[in-house]
N, C-alpha and C positions, 0 to 999 in steps of 0.2 A: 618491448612494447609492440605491440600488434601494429599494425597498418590501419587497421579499424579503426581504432582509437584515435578520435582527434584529438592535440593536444596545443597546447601552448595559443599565442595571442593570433588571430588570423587579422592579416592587414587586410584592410579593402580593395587596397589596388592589386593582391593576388588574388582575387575573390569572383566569381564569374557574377554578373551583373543581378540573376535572379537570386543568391546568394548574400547580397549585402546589407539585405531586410534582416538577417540571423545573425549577425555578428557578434553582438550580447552575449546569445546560447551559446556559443563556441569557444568565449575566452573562458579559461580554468579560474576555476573558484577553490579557493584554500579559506577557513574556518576552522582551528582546530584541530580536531583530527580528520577531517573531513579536505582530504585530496583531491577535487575531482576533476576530470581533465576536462571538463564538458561544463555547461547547465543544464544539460540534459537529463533529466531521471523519468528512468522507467518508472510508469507507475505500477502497484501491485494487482496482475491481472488474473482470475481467476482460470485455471487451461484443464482442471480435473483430469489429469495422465496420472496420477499417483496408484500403487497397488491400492485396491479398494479396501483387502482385506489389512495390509502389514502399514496402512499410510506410510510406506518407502517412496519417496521421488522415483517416477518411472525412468523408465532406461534410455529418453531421448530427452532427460531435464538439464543433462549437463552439455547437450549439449545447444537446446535453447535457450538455456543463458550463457553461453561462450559465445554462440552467434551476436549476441547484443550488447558486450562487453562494451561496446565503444560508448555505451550513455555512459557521460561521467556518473551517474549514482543508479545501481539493479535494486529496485525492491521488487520483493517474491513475492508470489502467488499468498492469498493467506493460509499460515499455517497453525493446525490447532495446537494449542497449550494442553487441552488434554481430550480426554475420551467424549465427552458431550458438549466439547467446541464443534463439533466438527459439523460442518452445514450438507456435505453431502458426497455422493459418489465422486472418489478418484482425489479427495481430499489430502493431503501430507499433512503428517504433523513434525512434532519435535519433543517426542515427549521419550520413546526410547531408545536404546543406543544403535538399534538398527537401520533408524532413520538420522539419527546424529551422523552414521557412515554413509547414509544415503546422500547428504545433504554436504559431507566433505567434498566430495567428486563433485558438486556444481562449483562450490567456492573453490576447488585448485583449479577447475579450468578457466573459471572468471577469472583470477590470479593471475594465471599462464598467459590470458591477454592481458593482462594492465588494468582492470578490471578492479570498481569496487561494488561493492555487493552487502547491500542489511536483508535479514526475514522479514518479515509483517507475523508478527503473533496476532493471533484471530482467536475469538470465541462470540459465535453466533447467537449464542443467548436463544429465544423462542423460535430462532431459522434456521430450524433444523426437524425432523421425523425420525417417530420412534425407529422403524425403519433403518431407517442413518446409525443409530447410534448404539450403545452394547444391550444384547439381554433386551431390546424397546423399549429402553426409560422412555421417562416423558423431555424433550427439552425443558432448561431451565433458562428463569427470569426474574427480572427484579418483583415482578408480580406477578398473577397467573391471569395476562389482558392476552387475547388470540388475536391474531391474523384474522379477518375474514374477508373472504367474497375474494379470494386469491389461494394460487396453490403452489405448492415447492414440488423439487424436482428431487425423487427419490429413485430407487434401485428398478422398481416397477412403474416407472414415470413418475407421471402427475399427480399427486395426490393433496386431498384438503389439509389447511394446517389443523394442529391440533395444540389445544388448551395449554401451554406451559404450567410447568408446578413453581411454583416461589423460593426462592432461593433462601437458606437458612443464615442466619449471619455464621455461623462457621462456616458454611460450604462457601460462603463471602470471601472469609476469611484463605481458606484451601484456594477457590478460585487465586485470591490476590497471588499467594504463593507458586501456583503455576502457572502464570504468567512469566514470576521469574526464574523458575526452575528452566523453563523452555528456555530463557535468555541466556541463561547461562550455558548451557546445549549449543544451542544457536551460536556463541562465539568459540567454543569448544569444538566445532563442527568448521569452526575455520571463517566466519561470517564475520567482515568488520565490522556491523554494527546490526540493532532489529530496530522494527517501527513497532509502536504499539498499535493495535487498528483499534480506533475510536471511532467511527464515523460509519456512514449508511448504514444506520440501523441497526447493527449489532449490538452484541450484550452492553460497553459500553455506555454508549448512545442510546442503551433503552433505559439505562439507569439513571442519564441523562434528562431524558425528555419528560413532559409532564402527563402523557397520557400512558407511559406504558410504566411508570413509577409511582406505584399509589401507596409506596410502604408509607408507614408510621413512625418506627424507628430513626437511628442517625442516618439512613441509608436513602432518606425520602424527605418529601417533604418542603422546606426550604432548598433553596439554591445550594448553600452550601452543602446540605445533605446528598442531594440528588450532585453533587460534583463528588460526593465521597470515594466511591465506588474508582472513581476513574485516576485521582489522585492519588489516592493508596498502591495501584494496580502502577502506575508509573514514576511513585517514590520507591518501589519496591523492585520493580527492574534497573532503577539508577543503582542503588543498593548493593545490588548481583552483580553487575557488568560495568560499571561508571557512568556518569550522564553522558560525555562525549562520547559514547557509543550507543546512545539511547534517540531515537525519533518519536511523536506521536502525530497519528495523523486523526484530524476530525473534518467534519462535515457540517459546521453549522445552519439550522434551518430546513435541513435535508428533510423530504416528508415521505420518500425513500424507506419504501417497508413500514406503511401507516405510522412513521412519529408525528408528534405533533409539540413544538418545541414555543410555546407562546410567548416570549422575548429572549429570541436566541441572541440576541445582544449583549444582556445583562448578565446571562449565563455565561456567553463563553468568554465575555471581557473579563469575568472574574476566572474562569481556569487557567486562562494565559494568565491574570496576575498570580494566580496561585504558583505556576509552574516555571514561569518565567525562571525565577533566582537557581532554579536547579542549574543550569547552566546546560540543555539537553543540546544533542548534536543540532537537531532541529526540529520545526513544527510545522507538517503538511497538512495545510487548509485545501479543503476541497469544497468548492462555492459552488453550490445549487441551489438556491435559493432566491428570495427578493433581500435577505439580507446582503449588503457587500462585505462578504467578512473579509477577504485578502486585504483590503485596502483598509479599513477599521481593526485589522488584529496585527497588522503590521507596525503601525505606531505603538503597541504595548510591548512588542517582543522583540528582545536586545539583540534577539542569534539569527540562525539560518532560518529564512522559511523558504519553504518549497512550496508553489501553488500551483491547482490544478482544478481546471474548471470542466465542469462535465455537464453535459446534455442530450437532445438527442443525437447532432455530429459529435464527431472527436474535438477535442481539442485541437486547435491550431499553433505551428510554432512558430508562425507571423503575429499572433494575439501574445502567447508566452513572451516572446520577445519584448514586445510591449511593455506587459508586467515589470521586466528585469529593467528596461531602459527607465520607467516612470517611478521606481525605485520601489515598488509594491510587492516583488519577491526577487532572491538570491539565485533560486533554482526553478527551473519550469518540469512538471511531470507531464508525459505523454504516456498515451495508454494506448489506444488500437491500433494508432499508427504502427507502433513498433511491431504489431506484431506480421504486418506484412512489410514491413522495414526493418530488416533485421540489424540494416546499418545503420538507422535513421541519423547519425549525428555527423557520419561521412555524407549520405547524400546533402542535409542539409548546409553542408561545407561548398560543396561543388554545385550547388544549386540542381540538382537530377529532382524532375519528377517524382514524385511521390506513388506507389500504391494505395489503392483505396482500404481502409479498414475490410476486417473478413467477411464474408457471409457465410460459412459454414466451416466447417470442424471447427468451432471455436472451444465448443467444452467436452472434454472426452475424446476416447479414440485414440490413434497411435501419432507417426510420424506425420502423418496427411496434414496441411492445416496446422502444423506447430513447427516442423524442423525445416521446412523443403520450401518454405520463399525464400527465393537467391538474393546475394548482396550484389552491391554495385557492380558491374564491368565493365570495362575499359568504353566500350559502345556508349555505353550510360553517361559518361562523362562530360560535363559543360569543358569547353576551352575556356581560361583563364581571360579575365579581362589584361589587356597588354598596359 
């Protein structure tokens, strides 16, 4: 086990006095299959180092997730299910055995620390350019509603979105199937478990929401139509891989890439009842919204949730704390902090100062900005309350 890795119960009276606010986050949480020495979960952050061309993990992936081994739960960057998941330059997927090999070297060295580690399967749905994607298809979606008055980020910059084409219910169908195709990759690849990504506006979430779902079919329409899509997509990776190695994460409310979700309430109290009985490792809610869904989807769901609040700061792990102590989630996800805190679950032991989230190399580019903030040292160190 690493030195990284905090583990086991931290008493308070070892605990340096800025320190005693996080005690929550640092006792281990067991669930299942779900070991984790922390409440700390990385959340999934997008860093675009991947080969452009082979989506292989780039050559400094293994070793920014070893560096952050110590969050009790690593979820990954998102990674595409297939060829027209993919949202843009520097993206990985999971889809051939090239990047299966790519993606074993992050899981043995997260391993090698004590480390656990799920993927986030992604597919972008209309966020993405022909650009991006094989041959310039057009991105697909549950309908053909655009983006407008905003631009994505392609090979040659900025450019306008463009029109999605409508998804076919076979390619519905194919879609559902590579989601789990990836998941099974994904654990073959050495990963103890994947997230489904549901949430900020992705393909999901567009099939979700009411303005960017205007099918007619079973795939639209009603609540339960418009949850079909997403239901299917993660009865079908339990399927592959088991539920206790299954996450999903959603975002209710999120208007995050023009959704427009008109009683995210009703909707997503019925997917948690849909999903619930699966028995999934867990479910990461991420609240942006004026709905309160951690606190409202937590009374329906029997298992683990992981909650992670996001805005224009980072999240706070004196706010997560909170969460965990008021009984409204299991696990806290952090996002930007980690990634100028590569130790973030040791400083928050010893109570050390924090770094401020990045301001540059955050997407793309090499080691700059991804491998090279330092972990705690001895200097760094709070003295022990006596």
């Amino acid at each position: 086990m690493s030195a990284g890795v905090v583990t086991g119960q931290v008493r308070e009276a070892e605990m340096p006095e800025e320190a005693v606010g996080m005690r929550e986050l640092l006792d281990p949480y067991r669930a299942g299959r779900l070991e984790l020495a922390n409440r700390v979960a990385m959340a999934p952050m997008t860093r675009g180092r991947a080969d452009d061309v082979t989506g292989v993990p780039g050559p400094h992936a293994a070793t920014y997730y070893r560096q952050r081994a110590g969050a009790g739960l690593l979820i990954t960057e998102g990674v595409y299910v297939n060829a027209l998941a993919k949202g843009g330059p520097g993206i990985p997927g999971l889809v051939t055995d090239a990047q299966a090999r790519g993606w074993r070297e992050v899981t043995d060295a997260v391993h090698a620390e004590g480390g656990t580690i799920f993927a986030q399967l992604w597919h972008v749905g209309r966020m993405t350019h022909p650009l991006t994607l094989p041959d310039g298809e057009l991105p697909v979606a549950p309908s053909a509603v655009a983006i407008s008055g905003k631009q994505i980020f392609t090979r040659d910059g900025l450019l306008d979105h463009v029109t999605p084409r409508e998804l076919t219910a076979g390619e519905i169908a194919q879609t559902v199937r590579d989601f789990a195709s990836a998941a099974r990759r994904a654990i073959e690849a050495g990963f103890d478990g994947v997230e489904v990504h549901g949430a900020n506006g992705y393909l999901i979430q567009q099939f979700i929401a009411d303005n960017t779902n205007l099918r007619t079919d079973e795939y639209g329409g009603s609540v339960t139509g418009r949850l079909r899509f997403a239901t299917e997509v993660v009865e079908a990776v339990v399927t592959e891989v088991g539920a206790d190695r299954v996450g999903l994460r959603i975002s209710p409310d999120n208007a995050e890439n023009q959704l427009t979700e008109a009683d995210a309430r009703t909707t997503y109290r019925a997917l948690v009842d849909a999903l619930d009985p699966l028995g999934l490792a867990y479910l990461h809610v991420l609240e942006n919204g004026a709905y309160g869904a951690i606190a409202d989807l937590r009374t329906r769901w029997s298992g683990t949730l992981v909650a992670n609040t996001n805005g224009p700061a980072p999240s706070t792990p004196g706010a997560g704390a909170r969460l965990v102590r008021d009984g409204h989630a299991d696990v806290v996800a952090l996002g930007r902090l980690f990634m100028t805190n590569p130790d973030l679950p040791a400083r928050l032991a010893n109570g050390t100062p924090l770094a401020g989230p990045p301001t540059e190399n955050v997407y793309g580019g090499g080691a700059q900005g991804y491998i090279d903030y330092p972990a705690m040292t001895d200097d760094d160190r709070v003295p022990a309350v006596a």
